[in-house]
C-alpha positions in Angstrom: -47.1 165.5 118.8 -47.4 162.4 116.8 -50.8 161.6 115.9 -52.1 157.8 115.9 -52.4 156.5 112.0 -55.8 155.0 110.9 -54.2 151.8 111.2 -51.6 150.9 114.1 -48.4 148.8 113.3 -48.6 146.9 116.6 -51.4 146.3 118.8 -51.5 144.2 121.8 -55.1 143.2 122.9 -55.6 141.6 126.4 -51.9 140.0 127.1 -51.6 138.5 130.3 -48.5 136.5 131.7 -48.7 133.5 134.4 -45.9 132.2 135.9 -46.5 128.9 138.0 -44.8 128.7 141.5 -44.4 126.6 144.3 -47.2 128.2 146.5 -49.5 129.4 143.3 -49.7 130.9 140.0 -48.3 134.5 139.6 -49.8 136.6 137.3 -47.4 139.1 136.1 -49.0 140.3 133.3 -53.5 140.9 133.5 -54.9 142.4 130.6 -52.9 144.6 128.9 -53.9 146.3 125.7 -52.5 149.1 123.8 -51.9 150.3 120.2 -48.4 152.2 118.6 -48.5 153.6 115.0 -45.6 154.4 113.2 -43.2 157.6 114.3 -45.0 157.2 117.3 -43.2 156.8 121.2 -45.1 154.5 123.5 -43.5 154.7 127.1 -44.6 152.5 129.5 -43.9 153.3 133.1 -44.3 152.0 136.5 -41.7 150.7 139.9 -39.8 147.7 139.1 -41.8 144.5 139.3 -45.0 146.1 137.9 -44.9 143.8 134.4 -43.3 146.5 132.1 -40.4 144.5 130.9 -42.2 140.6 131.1 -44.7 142.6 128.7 -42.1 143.3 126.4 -40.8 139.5 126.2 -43.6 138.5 125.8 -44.5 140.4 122.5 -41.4 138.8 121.0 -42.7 135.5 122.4 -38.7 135.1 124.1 -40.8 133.9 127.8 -42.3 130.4 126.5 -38.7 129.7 125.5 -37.2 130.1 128.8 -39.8 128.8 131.3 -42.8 127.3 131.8 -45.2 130.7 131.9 -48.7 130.8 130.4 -49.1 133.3 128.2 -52.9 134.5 126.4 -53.8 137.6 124.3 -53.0 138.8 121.1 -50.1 140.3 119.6 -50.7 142.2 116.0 -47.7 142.9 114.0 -49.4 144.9 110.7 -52.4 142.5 111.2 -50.8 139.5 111.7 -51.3 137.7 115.3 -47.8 137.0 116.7 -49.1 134.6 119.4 -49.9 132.4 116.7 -46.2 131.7 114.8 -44.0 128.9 115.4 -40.6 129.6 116.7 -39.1 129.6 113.5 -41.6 131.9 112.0 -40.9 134.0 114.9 -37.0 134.3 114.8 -37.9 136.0 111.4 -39.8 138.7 113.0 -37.0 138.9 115.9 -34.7 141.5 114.5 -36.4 141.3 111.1 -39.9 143.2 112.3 -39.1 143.9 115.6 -36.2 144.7 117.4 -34.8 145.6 121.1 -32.6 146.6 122.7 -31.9 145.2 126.3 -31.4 147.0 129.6 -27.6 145.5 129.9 -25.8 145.2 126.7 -22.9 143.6 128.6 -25.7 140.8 129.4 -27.0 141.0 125.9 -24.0 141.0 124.0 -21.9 137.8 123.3 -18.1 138.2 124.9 -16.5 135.8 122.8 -17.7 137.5 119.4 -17.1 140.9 118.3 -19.2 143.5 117.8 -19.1 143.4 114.2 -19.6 139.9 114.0 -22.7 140.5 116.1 -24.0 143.1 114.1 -23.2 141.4 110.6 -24.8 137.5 112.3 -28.6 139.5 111.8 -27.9 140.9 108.4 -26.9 137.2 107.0 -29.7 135.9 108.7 -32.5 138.2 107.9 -31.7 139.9 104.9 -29.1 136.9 103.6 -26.4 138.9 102.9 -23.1 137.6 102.1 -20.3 138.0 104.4 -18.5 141.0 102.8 -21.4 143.2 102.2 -23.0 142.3 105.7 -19.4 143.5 107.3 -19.3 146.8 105.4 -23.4 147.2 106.3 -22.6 146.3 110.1 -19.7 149.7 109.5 -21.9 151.7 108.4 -24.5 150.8 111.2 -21.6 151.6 113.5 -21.0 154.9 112.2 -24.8 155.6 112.0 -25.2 155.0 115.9 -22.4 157.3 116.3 -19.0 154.9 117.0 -16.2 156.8 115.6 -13.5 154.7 113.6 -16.3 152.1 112.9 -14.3 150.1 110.9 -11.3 149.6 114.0 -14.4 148.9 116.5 -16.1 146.1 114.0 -13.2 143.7 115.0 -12.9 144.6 118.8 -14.8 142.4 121.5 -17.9 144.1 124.0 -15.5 144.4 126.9 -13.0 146.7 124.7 -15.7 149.0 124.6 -17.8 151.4 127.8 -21.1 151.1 128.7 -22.4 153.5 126.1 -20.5 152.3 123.1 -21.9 148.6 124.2 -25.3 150.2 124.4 -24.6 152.3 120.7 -23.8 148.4 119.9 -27.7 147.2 120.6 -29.1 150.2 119.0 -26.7 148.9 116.0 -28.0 145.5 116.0 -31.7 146.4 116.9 -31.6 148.3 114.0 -29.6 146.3 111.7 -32.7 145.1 109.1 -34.9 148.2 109.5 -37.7 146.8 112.0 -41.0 148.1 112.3 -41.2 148.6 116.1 -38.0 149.2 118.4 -38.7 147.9 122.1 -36.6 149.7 124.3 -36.4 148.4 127.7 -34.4 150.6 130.3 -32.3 151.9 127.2 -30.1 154.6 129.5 -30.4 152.5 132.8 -26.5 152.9 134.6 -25.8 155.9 132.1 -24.5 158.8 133.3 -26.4 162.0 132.3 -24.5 163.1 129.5 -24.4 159.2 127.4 -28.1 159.1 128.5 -29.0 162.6 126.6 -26.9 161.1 123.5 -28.9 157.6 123.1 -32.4 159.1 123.9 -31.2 161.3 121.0 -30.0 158.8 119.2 -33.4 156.8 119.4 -35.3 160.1 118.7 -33.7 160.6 115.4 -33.3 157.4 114.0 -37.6 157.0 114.7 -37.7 159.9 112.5 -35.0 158.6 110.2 -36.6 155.4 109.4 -40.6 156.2 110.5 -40.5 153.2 113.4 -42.6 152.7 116.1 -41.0 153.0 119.5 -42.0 151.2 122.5 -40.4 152.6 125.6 -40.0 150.7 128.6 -38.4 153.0 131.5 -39.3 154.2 135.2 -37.4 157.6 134.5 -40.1 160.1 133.9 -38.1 163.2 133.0 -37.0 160.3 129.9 -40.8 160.1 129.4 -41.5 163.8 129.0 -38.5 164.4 126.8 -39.4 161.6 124.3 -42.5 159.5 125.0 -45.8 160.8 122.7 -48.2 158.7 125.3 -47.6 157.0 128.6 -48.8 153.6 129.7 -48.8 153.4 133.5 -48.4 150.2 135.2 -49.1 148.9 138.9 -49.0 145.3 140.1 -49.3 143.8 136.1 -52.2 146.2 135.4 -52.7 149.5 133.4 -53.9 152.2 135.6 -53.8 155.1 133.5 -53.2 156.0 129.5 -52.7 159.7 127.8 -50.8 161.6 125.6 -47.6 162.7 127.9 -48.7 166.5 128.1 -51.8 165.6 129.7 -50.8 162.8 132.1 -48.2 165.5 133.3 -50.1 168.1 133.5 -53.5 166.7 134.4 -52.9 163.2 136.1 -56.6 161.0 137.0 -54.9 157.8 138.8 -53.5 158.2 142.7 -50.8 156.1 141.6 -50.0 158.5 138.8 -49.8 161.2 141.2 -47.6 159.7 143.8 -45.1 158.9 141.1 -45.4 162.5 139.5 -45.0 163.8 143.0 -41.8 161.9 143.7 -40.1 162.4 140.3 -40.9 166.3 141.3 -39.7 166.5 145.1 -37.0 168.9 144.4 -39.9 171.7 144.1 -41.4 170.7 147.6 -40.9 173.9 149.5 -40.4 171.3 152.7 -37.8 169.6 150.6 -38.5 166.0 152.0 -38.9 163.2 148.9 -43.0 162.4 148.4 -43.7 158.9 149.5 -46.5 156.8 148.0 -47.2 155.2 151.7 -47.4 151.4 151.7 -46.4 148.3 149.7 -46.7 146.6 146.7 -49.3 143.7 146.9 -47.5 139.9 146.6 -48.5 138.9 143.6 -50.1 135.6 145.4 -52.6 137.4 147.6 -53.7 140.2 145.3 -56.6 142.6 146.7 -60.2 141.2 145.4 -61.1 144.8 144.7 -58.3 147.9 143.1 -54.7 146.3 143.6 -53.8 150.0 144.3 -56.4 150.4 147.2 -54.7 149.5 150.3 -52.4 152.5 149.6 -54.8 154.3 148.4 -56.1 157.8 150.2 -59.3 158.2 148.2 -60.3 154.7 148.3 -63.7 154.0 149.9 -65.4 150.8 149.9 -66.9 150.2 146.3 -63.1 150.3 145.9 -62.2 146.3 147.9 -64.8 144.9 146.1 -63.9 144.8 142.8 -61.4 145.5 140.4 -61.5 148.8 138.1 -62.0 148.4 134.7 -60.3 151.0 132.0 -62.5 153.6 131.1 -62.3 156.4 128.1 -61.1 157.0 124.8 -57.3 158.4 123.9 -57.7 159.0 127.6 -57.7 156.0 129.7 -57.7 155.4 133.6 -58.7 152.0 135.5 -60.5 153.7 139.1 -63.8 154.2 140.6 -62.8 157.5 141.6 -60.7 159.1 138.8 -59.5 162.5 140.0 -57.7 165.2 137.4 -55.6 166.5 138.6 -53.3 169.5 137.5 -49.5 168.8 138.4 
């Protein structure tokens, strides 16, 4: 277990997202907060649409460049408060202090340039290396991710390549100029088993390697357990529940915490049916006044409609009225 240094590397302090629509604002984002030292593995998990991945465009400030979205809080690179950086200043920290690595490299990745060239494009920029040493740097990249003949695949184009090659490729280039912090959003998503085991290992080593901070962004919980040092549940743009992996597994306070655990565990149901968390997700235009989670809620009672939760405890963290521990 990695323990938390005295001072994290990035901390994120009340980020919330709004999106403007045709029939209201959307908030996507409310209020998150969290902390990730270095050699540490954030994950942050939750069902698709509950903010994970908005969170993490946001933190490299890549949403005000694309739409129209309103977006508040504080982001704290080493101190300094990414919300308030130009664009330019933050292209320097893109790649240079922070880097990712996004769920589909095919999407990520330029066709019409090869991989090296991509690779080599973030060492001239942020480092200002010349073209022949930021080629033989991108090789060596290659072979550190684990591309064999790295110097034949430096010239060859993303669609040469299969899906885990391409997503080697993003590790490659995430990695390029030694960031801080490595967001990883959906890093293994349409893996099969065997290139999943070989990234998340991959990742794991290369923390240790180079003393980053990881910030996991996945819905896979047996990825959590493997890798993750604490866990960041999300539901409807809100955290529910934050604690070191071992004791959300083991010991898990939220009811939405419990459902997921209980699905990602079905196999051990002696009835053998798949766990359902009963139910649906709130629209984000007519939120509950009260817990978002509440009209799915089997313990809620009526303190519960009235007003929202607010996050309660120390290295152990859960947003209900009605926490309940308990052991999975």
């Amino acid at each position: 277990m990695t323990y938390p240094a005295a001072r994290p590397v990035l901390a994120v302090e009340d980020l919330s997202v709004t999106f403007p629509t045709s029939h209201g604002a959307v908030k996507a984002v409310a209020g998150l907060s969290f902390t990730l030292s270095a050699g540490e593995t954030l994950a942050i998990v939750g069902e698709s649409g509950c903010g994970k991945s908005t969170a993490a465009m946001s933190i490299l400030g890549l949403l005000a460049m694309r739409s129209r979205c309103h977006v508040s809080g504080r982001v704290l690179l080493d101190g300094r408060d990414l919300m308030s950086l130009s664009q330019q200043a933050m292209r320097e920290v893109r790649g240079g202090g922070i880097g990712m690595i996004f769920q589909d490299p095919m999407m990520a990745l330029n066709p019409v340039f090869t991989i090296g060239w991509q690779i080599a494009e973030s060492l001239r920029l942020h480092r200002g290396l010349p073209a022949g040493a930021a080629r033989r740097r991108a090789i060596e990249l290659l072979d550190l991710v684990g591309i064999p003949s790295p110097a034949e695949r430096y010239d060859q184009y993303p669609h040469n390549l299969s899906g885990g090659m391409r997503q080697r490729v993003m590790i490659a280039i995430a990695l390029a100029c030694e960031p801080k912090v490595l967001i990883a959003d959906e890093p293994t998503t349409a893996l099969d088993v065997t290139i999943q085991a070989q990234v998340l290992g991959l990742i794991e080593r290369l923390k240790t390697e180079l003393g980053m901070a990881v910030l996991l962004i996945t819905h896979d919980l047996g990825v959590v357990w493997e890798v993750a040092d604490r866990v960041a549940v999300m539901y409807a743009g809100r955290k529910v529940e934050e604690a070191p992996v071992t004791d959300l597994f083991r010991a898990p306070a939220h009811p939405y915490s419990q459902g997921l655990l209980r699905a990602a565990r079905w196999q051990d149901d002696v009835s053998g049916r798949l766990p359902e968390i009963g139910g649906t997700v709130p629209s984000p235009l007519r939120m509950p006044k009260g817990c978002s989670f509440a009209p799915r809620c089997h313990r809620a009672m009526a303190d519960c409609t009235l007003e929202p939760p607010g996050l309660t405890g120390g290295t152990r963290q859960v947003a209900c009225h009605h926490p309940e521990f308990v052991a999975a």
